[in-house]
C-alpha atoms as one frame of an Amber mdcrd trajectory, in Angstrom:
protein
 161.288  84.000  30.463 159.921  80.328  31.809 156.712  79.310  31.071 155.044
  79.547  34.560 156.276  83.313  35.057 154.821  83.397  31.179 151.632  82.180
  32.283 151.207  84.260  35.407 151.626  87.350  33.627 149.728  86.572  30.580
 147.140  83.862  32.058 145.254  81.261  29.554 141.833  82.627  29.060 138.995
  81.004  30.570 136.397  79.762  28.234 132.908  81.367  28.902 131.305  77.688
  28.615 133.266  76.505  31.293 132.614  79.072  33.351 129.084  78.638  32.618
 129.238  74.984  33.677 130.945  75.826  37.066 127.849  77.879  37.759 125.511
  75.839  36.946 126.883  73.043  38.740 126.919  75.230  42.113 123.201  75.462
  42.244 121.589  74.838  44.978 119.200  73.568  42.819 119.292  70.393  40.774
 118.830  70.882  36.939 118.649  68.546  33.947 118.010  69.650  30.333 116.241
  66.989  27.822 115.660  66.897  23.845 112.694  65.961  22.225 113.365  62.649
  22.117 113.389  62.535  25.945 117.036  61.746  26.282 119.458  63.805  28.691
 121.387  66.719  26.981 122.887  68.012  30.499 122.671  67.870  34.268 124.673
  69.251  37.050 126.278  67.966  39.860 123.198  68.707  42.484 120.793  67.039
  40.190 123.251  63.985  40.926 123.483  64.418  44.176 119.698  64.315  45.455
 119.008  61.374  43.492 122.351  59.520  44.332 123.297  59.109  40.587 126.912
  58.814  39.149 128.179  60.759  35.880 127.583  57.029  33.665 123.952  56.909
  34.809 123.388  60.495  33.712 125.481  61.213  30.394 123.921  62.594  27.416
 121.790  60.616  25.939 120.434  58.472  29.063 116.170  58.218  28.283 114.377
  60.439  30.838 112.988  56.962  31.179 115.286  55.440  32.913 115.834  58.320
  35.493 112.099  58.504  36.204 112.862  54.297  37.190 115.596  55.270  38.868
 113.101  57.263  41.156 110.781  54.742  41.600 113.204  52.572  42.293 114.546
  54.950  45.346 111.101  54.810  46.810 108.869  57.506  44.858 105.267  57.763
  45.576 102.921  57.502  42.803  99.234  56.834  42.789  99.039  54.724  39.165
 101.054  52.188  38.011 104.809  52.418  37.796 104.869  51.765  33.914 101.747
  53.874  33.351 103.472  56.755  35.018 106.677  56.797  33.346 104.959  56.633
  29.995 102.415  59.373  31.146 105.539  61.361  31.771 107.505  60.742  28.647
 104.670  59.899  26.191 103.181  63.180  26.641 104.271  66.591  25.272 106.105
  69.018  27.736 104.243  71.658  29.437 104.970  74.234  32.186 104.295  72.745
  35.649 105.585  72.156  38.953 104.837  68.852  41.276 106.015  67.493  44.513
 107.203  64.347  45.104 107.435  62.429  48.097 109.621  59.159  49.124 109.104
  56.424  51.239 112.414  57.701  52.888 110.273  60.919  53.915 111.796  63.263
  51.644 110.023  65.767  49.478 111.747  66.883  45.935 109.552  69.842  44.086
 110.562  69.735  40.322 109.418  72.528  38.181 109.234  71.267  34.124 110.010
  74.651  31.497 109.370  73.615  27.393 112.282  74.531  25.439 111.580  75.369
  21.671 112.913  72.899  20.140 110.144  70.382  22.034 112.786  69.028  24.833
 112.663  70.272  28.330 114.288  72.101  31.452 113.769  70.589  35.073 115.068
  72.439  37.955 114.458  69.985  40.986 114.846  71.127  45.000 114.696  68.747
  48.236 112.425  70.665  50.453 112.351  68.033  52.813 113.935  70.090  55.315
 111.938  72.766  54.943 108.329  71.144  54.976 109.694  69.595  57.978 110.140
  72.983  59.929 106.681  74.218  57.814 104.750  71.338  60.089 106.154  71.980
  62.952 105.408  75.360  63.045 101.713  74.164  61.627 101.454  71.817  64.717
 102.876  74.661  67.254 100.174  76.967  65.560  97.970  73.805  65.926  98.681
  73.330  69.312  98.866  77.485  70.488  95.224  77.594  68.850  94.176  74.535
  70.920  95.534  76.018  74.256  94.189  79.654  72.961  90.526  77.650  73.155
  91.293  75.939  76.129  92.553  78.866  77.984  89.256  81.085  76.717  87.104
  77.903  77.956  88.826  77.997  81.416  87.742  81.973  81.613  84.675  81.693
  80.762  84.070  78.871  83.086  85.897  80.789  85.870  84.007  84.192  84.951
  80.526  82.252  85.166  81.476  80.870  88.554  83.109  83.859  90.209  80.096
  85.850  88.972  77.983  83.350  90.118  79.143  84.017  94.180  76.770  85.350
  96.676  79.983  87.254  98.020  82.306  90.107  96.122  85.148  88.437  95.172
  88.687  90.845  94.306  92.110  90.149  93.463  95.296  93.261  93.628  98.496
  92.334  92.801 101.855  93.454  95.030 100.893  97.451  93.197  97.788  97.068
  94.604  96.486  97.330  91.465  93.264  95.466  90.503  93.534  91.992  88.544
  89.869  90.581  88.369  87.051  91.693  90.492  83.843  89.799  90.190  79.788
  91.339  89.707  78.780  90.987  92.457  82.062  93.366  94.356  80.773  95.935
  92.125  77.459  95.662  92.797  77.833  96.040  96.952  79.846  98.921  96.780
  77.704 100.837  93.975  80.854 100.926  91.719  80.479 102.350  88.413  81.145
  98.993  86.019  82.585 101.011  83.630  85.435 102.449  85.169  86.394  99.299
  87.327  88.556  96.564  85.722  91.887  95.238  85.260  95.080  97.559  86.394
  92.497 100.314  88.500  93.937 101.038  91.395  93.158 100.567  95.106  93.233
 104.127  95.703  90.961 104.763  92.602  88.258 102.219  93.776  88.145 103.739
  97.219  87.519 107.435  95.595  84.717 105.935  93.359  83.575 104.305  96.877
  83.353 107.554  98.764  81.504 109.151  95.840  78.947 105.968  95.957  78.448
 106.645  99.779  79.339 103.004 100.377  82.546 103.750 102.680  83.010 103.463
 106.534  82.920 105.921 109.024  86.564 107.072 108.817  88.409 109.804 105.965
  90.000 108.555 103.058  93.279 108.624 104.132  92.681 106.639 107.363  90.967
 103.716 105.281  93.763 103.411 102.715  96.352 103.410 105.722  94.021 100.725
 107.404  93.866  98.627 104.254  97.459  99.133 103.329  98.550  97.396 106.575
  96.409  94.577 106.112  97.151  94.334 102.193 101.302  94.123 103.626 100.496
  91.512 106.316 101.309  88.287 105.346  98.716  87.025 107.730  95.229  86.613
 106.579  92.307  88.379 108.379  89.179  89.012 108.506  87.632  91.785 109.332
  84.216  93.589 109.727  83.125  97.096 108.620  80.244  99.097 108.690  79.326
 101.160 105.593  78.265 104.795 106.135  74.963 103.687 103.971  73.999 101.204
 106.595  75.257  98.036 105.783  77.943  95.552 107.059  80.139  93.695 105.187
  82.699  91.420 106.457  85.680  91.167 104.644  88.432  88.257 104.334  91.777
  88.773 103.393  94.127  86.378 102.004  97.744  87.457 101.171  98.940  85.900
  98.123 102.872  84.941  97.771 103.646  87.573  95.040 102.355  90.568  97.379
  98.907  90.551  96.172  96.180  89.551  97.790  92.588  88.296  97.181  89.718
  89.326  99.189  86.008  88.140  99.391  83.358  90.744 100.736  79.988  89.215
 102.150  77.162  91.527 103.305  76.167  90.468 106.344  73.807  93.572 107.076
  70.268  91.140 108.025  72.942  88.672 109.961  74.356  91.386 111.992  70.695
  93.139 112.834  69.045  90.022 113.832  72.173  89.420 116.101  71.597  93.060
 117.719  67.955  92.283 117.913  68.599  88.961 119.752  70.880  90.523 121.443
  68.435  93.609 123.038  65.753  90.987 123.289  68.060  89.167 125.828  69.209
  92.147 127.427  65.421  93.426 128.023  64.442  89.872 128.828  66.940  89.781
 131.946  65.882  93.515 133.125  61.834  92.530 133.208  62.833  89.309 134.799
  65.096  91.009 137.607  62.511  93.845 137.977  59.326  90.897 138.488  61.623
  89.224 140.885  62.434  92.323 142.885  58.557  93.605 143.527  57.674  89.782
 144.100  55.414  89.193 141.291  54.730  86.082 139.919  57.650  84.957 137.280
  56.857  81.565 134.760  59.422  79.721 134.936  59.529  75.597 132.918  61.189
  72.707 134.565  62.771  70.255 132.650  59.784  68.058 133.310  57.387  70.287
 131.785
């Protein structure tokens, strides 16, 4: 029997250390074990790797020392002197604790620090950099969403203030003639009941709560919804003016809007309209008592431009 057909039927076994290794240096984490005299015992291949270190710079026995230099030297941010921190990190003994460092490169490294009972240390160490980057984006996107969120409630409030600010009723349906915004003052001229008027309330709705208020024309409920449907499909505006069964006159402008809604202002025009019929009969009345002084001969007043 050769030796390879030897081998492949009884294979050399694998020795749990290296195993071990293999694993270790497949983290996606970068780890380094230390003795108590602050000098490397292990590290695997990602700890190499984020710090751009070869296997000389990081064999056992290497001072801690020199790695934390190595750092610095790569750009590390640190708020004290360089040789004050390395000896605050080396001079003092090893506790749990995790910190974050950041590079003038703009990477971030979080490196968590385990004790180890013999007085040496475990350091697991992760670039988040990645990761905080897609953290502040999504901060400045909340940021930003908050920002329009105000803006957008500022805008309202400024556009509910004026709308309910009109002397007119003010409505807007959309294609199902379904109601999108109605101002106060709509609900107030047709005696609506504010409570059951507002966003997504039908046409058809409005005009029942219209005929219970008394505040309809002179025409069945059918009729007026065929009237208004027409005008609601015309993509022509009009305006148009209707007399309420409870005396008053509104006129009523309609705007068709390119989705198939419209919007609509309603203006009560009730003391316009009877000063109009008033002027009106006073004319008329006026012309008869001047024809009927003329026709018995009596004396009629009349003003020449001179006078």
């Amino acid at each position: 029997m050769t030796d390879s057909i030897k081998r492949a039927i009884d294979p050399v076994p694998v020795h749990p250390a290296w195993l071990l290794e293999q694993a270790i240096n497949n983290l996606s984490l970068g780890l380094i074990i230390f003795d108590s005299k602050r000098e490397v015992v292990f590290c695997n291949q990602r700890y190499m790797e984020i710090y751009g270190l070869s296997s000389e710079q990081v064999k056992p026995g290497t001072p801690i020392s020199q790695l934390i230099q190595h750092r610095l030297n790569l750009g590390l941010k640190v708020h004290s002197n360089p040789d004050e921190y390395i000896q605050e990190r080396v001079g003092n003994p090893v506790v749990h604790a995790t910190a974050v460092q950041q590079f003038t490169d703009g990477r971030i490294i979080t490196y968590t620090v385990h004790p180890m009972p013999d007085g040496g240390g475990m350091a697991t160490h992760e670039d988040i950099t990645g990761r905080e980057e897609i953290s502040a984006r999504l901060k400045a996107q909340y940021g930003l969403g908050k920002e329009q969120e105000e803006n957008l409630r500022i805008r309202n409030l400024q556009f509910d203030t004026a709308i309910n600010n009109m002397s007119q009723g003010l409505c807007f349906f959309d294609s199902a003639h379904r109601l999108i915004v109605c101002n106060d003052r709509y609900v107030e001229m047709y005696d609506l009941p504010r409570d059951r008027v507002g966003p997504g309330t039908s046409l058809a709705e409005i005009v029942d709560m219209r005929f219970e208020a008394g505040s309809f024309p002179a025409m069945s409920r059918e009729e007026y919804l065929h009237w208004r449907t027409k005008v609601a499909v015309s993509a022509e505006p009009t305006d148009s003016i209707v007399e309420l069964g409870n005396g008053r006159t509104f006129k009523i402008r309609h705007r068709p809007m390119p989705d198939g809604g419209w919007v609509a202002t309603h203006e009560d025009i009730t003391e316009q309209r009877q000063s109009e019929v008033k002027i009106e009969y006073m004319a008329h009345h006026d012309s008869l008592t001047r024809q009927a002084l003329e026709g018995s001969g009596g004396p009629v007043a009349r003003v020449s431009p001179r006078d």
